[in-house]
N, C-alpha and C positions, 0 to 999 in steps of 0.2 A: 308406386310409379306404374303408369301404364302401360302394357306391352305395345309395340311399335308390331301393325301391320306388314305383314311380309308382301311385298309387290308382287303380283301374279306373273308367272314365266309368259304369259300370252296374252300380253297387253295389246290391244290391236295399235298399228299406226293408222294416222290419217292418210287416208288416200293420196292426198297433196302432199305431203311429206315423204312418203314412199314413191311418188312420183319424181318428187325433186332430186331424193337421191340415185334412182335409175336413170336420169337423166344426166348428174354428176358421172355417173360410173361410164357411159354411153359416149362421152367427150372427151375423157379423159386418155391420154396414150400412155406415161408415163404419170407416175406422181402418188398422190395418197388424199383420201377421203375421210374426216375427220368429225365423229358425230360427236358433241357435246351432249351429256342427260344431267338434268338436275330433275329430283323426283321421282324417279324413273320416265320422264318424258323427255321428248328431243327436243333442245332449245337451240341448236346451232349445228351447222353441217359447215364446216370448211373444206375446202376445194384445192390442195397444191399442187400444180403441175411444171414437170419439169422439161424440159426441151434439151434432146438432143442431138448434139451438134454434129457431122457425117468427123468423118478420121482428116480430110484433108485441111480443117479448120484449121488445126496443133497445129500442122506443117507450114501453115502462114506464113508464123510470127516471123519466122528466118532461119536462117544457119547455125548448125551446131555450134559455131563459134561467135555468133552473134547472142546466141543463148545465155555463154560461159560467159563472156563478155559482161552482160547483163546481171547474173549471177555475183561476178565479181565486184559490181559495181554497187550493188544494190547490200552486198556484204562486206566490202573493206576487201574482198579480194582473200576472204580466208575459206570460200570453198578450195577443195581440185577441182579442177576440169572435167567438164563430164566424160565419162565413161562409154564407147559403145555399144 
């Protein structure tokens, strides 16, 4: 059997592809940057960005008891009540 080539640590990237991911990294606020290699090359770079929302969002929805309510309803009523 033939020995299998060890891939060198110091593969250069293409300029385009090291651009595209400084450009990834550069937009992103929250989230994660996902390089795919097959070969030791890079076939895919995924991008997830997550968005968040300020504190007074949660407070929208309603009242503590509008909550429970919702809780109850959505469970047959076998939560407690929440909690302070």
């Amino acid at each position: 059997m033939k020995p299998v080539a060890k891939p060198s640590l110091a593969l250069p990237l293409p300029a385009e592809t090291l651009a595209q991911i400084a450009q990834m990294i550069r937009t992103i606020r929250f989230g994660a940057i996902q390089i795919t290699i097959h070969d030791s090359r890079v076939v895919q770079i995924e991008k997830v960005e997550k968005i968040r929302l300020p504190a007074e969002a949660d407070r929208s929805f309603g009242s503590r008891k509008q909550k429970t309510a919702l809780a109850n309803r959505t469970t047959g009523g076998l939560n407690p009540p929440m909690v302070p």
